[in-house]
Each structure stands twice: as C-alpha cells, then as structure tokens.
KEKE-3310 file (N, C-alpha, C; in steps of 0.2 Angstrom, whole numbers, plus 5000, padded with zeros to 4 digits):
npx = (5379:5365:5357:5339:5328:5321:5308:5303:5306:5296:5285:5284:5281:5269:5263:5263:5255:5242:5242:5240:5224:5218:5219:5214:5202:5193:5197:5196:5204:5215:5206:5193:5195:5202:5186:5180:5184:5185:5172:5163:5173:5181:5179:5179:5195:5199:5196:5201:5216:5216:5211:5225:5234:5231:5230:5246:5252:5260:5264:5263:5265:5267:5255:5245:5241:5236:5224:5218:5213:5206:5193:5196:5188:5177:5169:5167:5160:5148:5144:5141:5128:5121:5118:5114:5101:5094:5094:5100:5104:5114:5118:5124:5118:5127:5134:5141:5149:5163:5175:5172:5176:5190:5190:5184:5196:5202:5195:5193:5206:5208:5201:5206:5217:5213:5207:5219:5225:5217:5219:5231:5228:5219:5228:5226:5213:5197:5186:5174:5161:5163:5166:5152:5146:5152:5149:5135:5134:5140:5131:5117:5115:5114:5102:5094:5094:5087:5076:5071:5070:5061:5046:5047:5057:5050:5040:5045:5047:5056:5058:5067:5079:5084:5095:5106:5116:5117:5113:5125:5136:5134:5134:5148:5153:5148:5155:5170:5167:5166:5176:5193:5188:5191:5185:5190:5197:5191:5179:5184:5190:5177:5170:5178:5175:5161:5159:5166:5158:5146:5147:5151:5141:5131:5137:5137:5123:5116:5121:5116:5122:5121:5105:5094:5082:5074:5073:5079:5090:5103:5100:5097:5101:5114:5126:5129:5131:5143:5150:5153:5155:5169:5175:5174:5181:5196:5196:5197:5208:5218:5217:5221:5235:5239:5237:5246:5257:5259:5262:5274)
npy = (4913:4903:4902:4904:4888:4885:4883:4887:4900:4899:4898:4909:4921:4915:4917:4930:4935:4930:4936:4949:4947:4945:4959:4965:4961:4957:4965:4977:4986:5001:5010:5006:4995:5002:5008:4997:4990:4999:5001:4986:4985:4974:4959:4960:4961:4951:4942:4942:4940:4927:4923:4924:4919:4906:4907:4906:4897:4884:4883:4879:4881:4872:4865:4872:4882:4872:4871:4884:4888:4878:4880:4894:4892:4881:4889:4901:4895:4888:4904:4909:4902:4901:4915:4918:4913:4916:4911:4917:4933:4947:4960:4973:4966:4958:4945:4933:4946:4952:4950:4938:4923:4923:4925:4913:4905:4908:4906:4892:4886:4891:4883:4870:4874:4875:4861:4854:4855:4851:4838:4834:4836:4825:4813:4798:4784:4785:4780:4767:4774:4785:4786:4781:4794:4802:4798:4799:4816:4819:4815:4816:4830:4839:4833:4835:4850:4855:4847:4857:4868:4865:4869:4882:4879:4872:4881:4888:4892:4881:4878:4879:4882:4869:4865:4860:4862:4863:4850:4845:4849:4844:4830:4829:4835:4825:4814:4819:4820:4807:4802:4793:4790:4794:4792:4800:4810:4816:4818:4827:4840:4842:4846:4857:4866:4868:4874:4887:4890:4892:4903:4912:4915:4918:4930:4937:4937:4944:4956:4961:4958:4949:4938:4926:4915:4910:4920:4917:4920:4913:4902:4888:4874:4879:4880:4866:4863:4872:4863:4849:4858:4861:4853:4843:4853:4853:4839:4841:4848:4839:4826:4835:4839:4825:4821:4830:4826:4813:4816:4820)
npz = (4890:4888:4871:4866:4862:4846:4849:4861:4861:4851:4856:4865:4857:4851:4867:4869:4855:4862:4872:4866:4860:4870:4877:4865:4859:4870:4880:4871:4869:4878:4885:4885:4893:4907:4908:4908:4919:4931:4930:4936:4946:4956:4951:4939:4938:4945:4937:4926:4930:4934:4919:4912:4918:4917:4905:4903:4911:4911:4894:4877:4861:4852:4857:4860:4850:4840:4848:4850:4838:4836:4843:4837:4825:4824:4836:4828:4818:4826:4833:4820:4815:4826:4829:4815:4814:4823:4835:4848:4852:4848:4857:4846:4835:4827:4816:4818:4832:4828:4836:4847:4839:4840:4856:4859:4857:4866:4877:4878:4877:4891:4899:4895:4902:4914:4915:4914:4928:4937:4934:4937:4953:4953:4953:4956:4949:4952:4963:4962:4965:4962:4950:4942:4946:4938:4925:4926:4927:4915:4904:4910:4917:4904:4898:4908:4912:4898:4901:4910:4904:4897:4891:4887:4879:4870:4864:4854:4835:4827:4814:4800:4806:4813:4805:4791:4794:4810:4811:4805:4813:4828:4822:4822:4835:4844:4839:4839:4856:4858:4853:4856:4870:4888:4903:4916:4913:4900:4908:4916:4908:4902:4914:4916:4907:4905:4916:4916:4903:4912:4918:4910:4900:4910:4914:4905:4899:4910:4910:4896:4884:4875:4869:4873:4865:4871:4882:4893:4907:4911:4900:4907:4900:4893:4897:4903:4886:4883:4891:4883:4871:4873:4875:4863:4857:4860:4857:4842:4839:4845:4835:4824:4827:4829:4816:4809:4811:4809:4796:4794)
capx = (5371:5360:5351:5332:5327:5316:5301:5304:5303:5288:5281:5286:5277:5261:5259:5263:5249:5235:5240:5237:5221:5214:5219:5212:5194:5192:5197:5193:5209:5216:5201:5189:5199:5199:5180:5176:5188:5181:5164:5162:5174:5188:5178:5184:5203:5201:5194:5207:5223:5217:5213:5231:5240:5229:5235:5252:5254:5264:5260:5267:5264:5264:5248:5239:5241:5230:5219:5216:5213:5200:5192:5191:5185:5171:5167:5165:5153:5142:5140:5137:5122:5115:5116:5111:5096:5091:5091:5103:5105:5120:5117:5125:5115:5130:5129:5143:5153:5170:5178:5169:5180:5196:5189:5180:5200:5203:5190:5195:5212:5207:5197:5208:5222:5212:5209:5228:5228:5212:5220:5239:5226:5215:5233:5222:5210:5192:5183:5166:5153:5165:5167:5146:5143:5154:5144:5129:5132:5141:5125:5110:5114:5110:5094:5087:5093:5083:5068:5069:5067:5056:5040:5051:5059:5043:5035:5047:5047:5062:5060:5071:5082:5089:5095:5111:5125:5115:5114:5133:5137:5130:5138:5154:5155:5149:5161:5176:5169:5168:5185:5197:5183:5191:5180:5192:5202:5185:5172:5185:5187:5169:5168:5178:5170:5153:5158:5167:5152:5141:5150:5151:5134:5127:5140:5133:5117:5117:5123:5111:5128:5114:5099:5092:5078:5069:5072:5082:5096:5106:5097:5103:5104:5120:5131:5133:5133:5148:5156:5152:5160:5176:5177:5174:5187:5202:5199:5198:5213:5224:5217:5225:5240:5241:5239:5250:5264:5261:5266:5281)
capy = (4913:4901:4902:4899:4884:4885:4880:4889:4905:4901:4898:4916:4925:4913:4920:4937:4935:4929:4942:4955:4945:4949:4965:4970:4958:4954:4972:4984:4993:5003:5015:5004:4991:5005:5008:4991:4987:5004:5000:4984:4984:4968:4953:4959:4960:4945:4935:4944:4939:4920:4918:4927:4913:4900:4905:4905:4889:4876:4885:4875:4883:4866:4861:4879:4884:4868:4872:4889:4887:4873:4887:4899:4890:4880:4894:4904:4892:4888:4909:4912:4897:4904:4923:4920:4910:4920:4908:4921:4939:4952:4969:4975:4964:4956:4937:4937:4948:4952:4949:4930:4920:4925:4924:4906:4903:4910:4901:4885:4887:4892:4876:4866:4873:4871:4854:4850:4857:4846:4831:4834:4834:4817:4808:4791:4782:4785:4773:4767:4780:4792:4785:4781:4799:4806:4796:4801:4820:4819:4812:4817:4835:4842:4831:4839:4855:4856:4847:4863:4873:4863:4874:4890:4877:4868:4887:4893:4890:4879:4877:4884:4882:4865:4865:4855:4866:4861:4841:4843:4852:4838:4824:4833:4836:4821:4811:4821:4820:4802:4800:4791:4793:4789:4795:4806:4815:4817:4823:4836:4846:4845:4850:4866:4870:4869:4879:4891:4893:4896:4911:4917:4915:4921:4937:4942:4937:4947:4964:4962:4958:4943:4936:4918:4916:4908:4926:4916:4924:4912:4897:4881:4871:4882:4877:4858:4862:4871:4858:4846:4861:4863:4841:4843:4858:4851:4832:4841:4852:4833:4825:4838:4837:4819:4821:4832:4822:4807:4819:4824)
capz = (4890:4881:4865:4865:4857:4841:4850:4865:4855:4845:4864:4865:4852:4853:4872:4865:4852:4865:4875:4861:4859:4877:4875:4859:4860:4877:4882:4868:4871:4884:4886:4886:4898:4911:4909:4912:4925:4933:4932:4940:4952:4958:4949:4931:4939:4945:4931:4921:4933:4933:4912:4909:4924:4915:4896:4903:4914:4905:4887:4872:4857:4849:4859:4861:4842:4836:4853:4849:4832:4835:4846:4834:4818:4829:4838:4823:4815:4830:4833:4816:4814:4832:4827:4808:4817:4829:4843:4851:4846:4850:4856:4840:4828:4823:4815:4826:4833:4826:4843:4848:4838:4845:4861:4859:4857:4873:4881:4877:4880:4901:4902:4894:4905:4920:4917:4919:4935:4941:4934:4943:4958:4953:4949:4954:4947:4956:4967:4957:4967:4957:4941:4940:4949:4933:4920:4926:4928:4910:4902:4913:4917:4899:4899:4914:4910:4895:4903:4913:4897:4889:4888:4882:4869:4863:4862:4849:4831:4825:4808:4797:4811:4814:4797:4790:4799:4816:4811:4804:4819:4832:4822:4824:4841:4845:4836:4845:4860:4859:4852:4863:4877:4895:4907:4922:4908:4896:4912:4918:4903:4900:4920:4913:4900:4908:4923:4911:4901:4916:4921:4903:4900:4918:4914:4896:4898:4914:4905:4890:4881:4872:4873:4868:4860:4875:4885:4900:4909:4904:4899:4911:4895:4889:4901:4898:4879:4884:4892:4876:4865:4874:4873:4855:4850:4861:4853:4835:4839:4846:4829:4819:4828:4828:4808:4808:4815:4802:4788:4793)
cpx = (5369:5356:5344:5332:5322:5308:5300:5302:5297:5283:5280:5281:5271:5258:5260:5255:5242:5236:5238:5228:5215:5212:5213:5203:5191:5190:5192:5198:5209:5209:5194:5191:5196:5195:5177:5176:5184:5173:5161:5166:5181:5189:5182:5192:5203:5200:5200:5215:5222:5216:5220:5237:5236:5231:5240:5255:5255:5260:5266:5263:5263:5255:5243:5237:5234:5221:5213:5212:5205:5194:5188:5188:5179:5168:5162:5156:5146:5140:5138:5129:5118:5113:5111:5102:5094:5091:5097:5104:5109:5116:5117:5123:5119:5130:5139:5147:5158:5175:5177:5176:5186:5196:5188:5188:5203:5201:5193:5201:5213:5207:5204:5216:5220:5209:5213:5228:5223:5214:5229:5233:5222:5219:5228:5214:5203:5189:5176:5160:5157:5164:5158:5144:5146:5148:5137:5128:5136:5136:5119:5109:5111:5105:5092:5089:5088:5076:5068:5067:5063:5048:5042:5053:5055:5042:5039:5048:5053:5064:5063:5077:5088:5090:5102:5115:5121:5118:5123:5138:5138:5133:5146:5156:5153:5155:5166:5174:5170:5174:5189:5193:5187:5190:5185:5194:5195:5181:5177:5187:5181:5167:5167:5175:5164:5152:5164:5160:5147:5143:5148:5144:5130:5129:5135:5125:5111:5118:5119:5117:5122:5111:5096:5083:5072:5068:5074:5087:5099:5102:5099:5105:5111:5125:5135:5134:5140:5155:5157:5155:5164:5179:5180:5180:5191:5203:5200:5205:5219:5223:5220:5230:5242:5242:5244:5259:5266:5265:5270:5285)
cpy = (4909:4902:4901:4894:4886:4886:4885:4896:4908:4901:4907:4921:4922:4916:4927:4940:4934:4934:4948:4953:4948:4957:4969:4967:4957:4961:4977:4988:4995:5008:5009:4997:4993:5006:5001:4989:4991:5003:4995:4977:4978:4963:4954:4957:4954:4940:4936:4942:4930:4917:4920:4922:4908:4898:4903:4898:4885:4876:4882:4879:4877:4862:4869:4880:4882:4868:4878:4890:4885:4876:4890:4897:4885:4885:4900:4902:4891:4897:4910:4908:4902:4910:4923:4917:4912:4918:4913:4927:4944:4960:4973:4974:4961:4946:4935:4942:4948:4949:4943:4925:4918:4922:4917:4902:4902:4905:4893:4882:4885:4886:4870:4865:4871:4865:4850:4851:4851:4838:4829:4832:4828:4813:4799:4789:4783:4780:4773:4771:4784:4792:4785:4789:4804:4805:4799:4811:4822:4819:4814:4824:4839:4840:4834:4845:4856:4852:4853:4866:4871:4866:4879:4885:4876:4876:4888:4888:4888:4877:4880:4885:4877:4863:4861:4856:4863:4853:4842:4844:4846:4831:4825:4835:4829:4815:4813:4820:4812:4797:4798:4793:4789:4796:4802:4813:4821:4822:4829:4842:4847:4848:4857:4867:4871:4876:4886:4895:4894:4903:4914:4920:4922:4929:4942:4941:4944:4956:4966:4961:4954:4941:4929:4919:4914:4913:4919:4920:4921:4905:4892:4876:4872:4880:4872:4859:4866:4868:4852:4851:4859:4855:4841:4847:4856:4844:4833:4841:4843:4828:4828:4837:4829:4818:4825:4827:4817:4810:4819:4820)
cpz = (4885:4878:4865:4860:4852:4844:4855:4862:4850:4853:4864:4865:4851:4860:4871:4859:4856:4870:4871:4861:4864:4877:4869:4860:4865:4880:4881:4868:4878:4888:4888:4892:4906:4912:4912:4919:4930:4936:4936:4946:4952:4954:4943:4932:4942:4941:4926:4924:4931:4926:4912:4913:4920:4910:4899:4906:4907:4898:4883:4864:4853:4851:4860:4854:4840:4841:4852:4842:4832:4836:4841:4829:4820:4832:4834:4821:4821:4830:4827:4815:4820:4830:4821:4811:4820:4834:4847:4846:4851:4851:4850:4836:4824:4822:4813:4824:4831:4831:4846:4848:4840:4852:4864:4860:4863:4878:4883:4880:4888:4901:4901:4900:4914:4921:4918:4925:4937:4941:4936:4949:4959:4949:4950:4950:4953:4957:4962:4960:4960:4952:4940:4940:4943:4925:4919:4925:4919:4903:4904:4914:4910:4900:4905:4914:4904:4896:4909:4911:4894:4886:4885:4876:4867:4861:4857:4843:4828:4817:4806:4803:4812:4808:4796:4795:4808:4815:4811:4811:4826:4830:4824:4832:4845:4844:4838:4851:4862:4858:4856:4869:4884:4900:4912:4917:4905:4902:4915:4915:4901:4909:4920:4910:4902:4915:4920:4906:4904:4918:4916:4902:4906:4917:4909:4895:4904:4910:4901:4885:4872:4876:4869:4867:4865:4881:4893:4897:4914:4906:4901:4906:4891:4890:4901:4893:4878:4885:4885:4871:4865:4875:4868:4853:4854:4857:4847:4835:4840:4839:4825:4822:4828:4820:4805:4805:4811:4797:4788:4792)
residu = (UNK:UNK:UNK:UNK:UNK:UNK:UNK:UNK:UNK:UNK:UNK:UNK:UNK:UNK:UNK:UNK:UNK:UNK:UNK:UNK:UNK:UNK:UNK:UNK:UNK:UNK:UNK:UNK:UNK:UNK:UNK:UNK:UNK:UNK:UNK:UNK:UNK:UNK:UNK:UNK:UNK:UNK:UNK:UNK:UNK:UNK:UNK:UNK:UNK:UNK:UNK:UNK:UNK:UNK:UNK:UNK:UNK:UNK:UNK:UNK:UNK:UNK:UNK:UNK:UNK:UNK:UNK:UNK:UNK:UNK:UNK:UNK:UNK:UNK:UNK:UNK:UNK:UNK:UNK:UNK:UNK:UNK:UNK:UNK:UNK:UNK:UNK:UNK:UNK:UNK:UNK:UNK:UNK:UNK:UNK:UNK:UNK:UNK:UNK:UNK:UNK:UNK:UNK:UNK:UNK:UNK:UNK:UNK:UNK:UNK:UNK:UNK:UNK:UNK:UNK:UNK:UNK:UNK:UNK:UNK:UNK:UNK:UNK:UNK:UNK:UNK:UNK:UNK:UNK:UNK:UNK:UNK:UNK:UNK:UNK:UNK:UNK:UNK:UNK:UNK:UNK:UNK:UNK:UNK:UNK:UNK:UNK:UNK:UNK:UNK:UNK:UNK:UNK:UNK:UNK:UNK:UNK:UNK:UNK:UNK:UNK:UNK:UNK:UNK:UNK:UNK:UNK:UNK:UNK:UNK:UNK:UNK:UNK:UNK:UNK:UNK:UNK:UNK:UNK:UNK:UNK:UNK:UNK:UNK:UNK:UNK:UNK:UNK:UNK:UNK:UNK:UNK:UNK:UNK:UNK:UNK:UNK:UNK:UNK:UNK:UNK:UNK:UNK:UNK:UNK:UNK:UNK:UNK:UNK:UNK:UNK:UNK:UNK:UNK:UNK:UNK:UNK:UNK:UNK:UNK:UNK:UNK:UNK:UNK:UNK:UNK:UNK:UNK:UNK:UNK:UNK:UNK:UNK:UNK:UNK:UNK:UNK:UNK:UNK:UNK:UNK:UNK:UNK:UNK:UNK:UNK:UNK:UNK)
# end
C-alpha cells in the first residue's frame, strides 16, 4: 500500500477544514442545517451538493489555502467598512457578522473553481465578436448597473462614507484585477463571481438576511462588484503564492 505524499495529506485536512466551515458558518450546525434545509425545500440541497463538488474538484491545498485566505482577509475588511458605514446593515446589527469571512472564503473558492471548468470548456481562443462582447460586458455592465441606481445613490448621504479604507480599497482591487490581465481567463472569473454574487445577494437580500442602504432587493450594482471582488482576491492570493515561492 502507498504512502500519501506530504501534500496530498495537507490536501486532506484543508478539505476537511472547509468542510467543517460549511458546516459550522454556512450551516449553523446540525439543528439549524435541518431547519433550513426543511424550510425551503430542494434549492438549499442543491446549492449545497454543487459548493461542496465545487470545493472538492481538483483541490490543492497549495492553491486554495492562499485562495481562501485572500477571501477571508478582503472579505473581512470590505464587510466591516460596508456594515461599520451603514451602506448595508445585518439582521443582527453586526459590523460584520462572525460567520462572513469564512464564508467570503468559501465564496471565492466556488467561483474560482467554476471558472476552471468554463475554461477546460473555452480551450480556444475566441473569435473577435467574443473577445469585443467580453470587454464590453467586463467594463459597461457595472456602469449601467449603477445608472440604474443612480437616483437611490445620489439621494443618500456619502460623506463620512467614502473614506480612506474605501479609496484603499478601490486602488487595491483595481490593481489586482489588472494584474496580468488576459481577457478569457480574467472575464470568466469575474463571470463567476458576478453570477455567484447575484444569487447570494438575490438569496439574503430576499430573506431580510441584509439591507443596502438604497432599500433594493439586491442592488443590480452588487453583482458585477462581485465579479471585480472575486478577480481581485484570487490575483492577490497567486501574488502571495508567487512571493512565496521566491523565498524559498
């Protein structure tokens, strides 16, 4: 019988750890698991069968760890700025949630794993309607999203709002996302991300989970900021691992 290798092993107990994560933050535990699952019906079991095949697919402990990571310590700081600012606010009142960051780990993770599959299926290079039809929905959708909102945003008071951690914020996600920018790789994790954070949103804003400060249910602008998150935290996470690597 052979050995596991070192890596292999640590693969192991990283998808051990985000399974306990689901479990505990996602969930709530077994009590509250069954209540949810219970209450509305197949969707949760289903949304629950495909993150946990999505964590698992061709998981590497080497590439999830700094993935997840990036996830939670981004994630963190965008919910705390939105909560501590009120442009969204928790059920609970919390500046965030205990459970978030974890998740935002989670989060990332899916998209990023269902961006592998989309680009095993788009092995070639696309014709120029596609690549223009990429750029343009890369670029144009948040702008006409937010001219959707733009009466709800002009009406609310922003001062004391977009304050360093915003701008910091903003330069930093920018600056990953255009890091090594090429466009097939680039627009289909920001596809996921977008179409990951539309559900999310649609779900929690739907429940009363949060509320945005513009009183939509969920804000068409969320979505692509989303996809522009989950850009930014896998390019940070492949910079740390790249830095990493020199060191050794």
């Amino acid at each position: 019988m052979s050995r596991l290798s070192p890596s292999t092993l640590l693969t192991i107990l990283f998808d051990l750890f985000l399974l306990w994560v689901v479990y505990q933050f996602a969930l709530g535990g077994w009590q509250n698991a069954a209540l949810l699952l219970s209450r509305f019906g197949f969707l949760p079991w289903l949304v629950l069968v495909v993150i946990l095949w999505l964590l698992y697919y061709r998981s590497d402990w080497r590439v999830d760890l700094p993935i997840f990571l990036a996830g939670l310590a981004l994630g963190y700081w965008g919910e705390w700025w939105g909560t501590t600012r009120e442009v969204w606010t928790y059920w609970n009142g919390a500046t965030p949630p205990v459970y978030l960051p974890p998740l935002w780990g989670i989060g990332v993770l899916t998209a990023y794993r269902f961006h592998g599959l989309l680009l095993l299926l788009f092995k070639r290079d696309p014709p120029a309607w596609v690549r223009w039809s990429m750029i343009a929905l890369f670029f144009l959708l948040p702008l006409l999203t937010f001219a959707h909102s733009w009466p709800l945003l002009a009406a609310v008071d922003w001062r004391g709002r977009l304050d360093v951690h915003f701008f910091a914020g903003l330069v930093l996600a920018v600056s990953m996302v255009l890091y090594h920018f090429e466009l097939r790789q680039t627009f289909l994790l920001y596809l996921c991300g977008t179409l990951l954070g539309g559900f999310y949103e649609t779900m929690g804003t739907s429940w009363g989970e949060w509320t945005y400060i513009t009183g939509e249910v969920p804000p068409w602008w969320i979505a692509p900021l989303w996809g522009y998150a989950v850009v930014a935290m896998v390019r940070l996470a492949e910079v740390a691992r790249k830095q990493l690597v020199k060191l050794k």
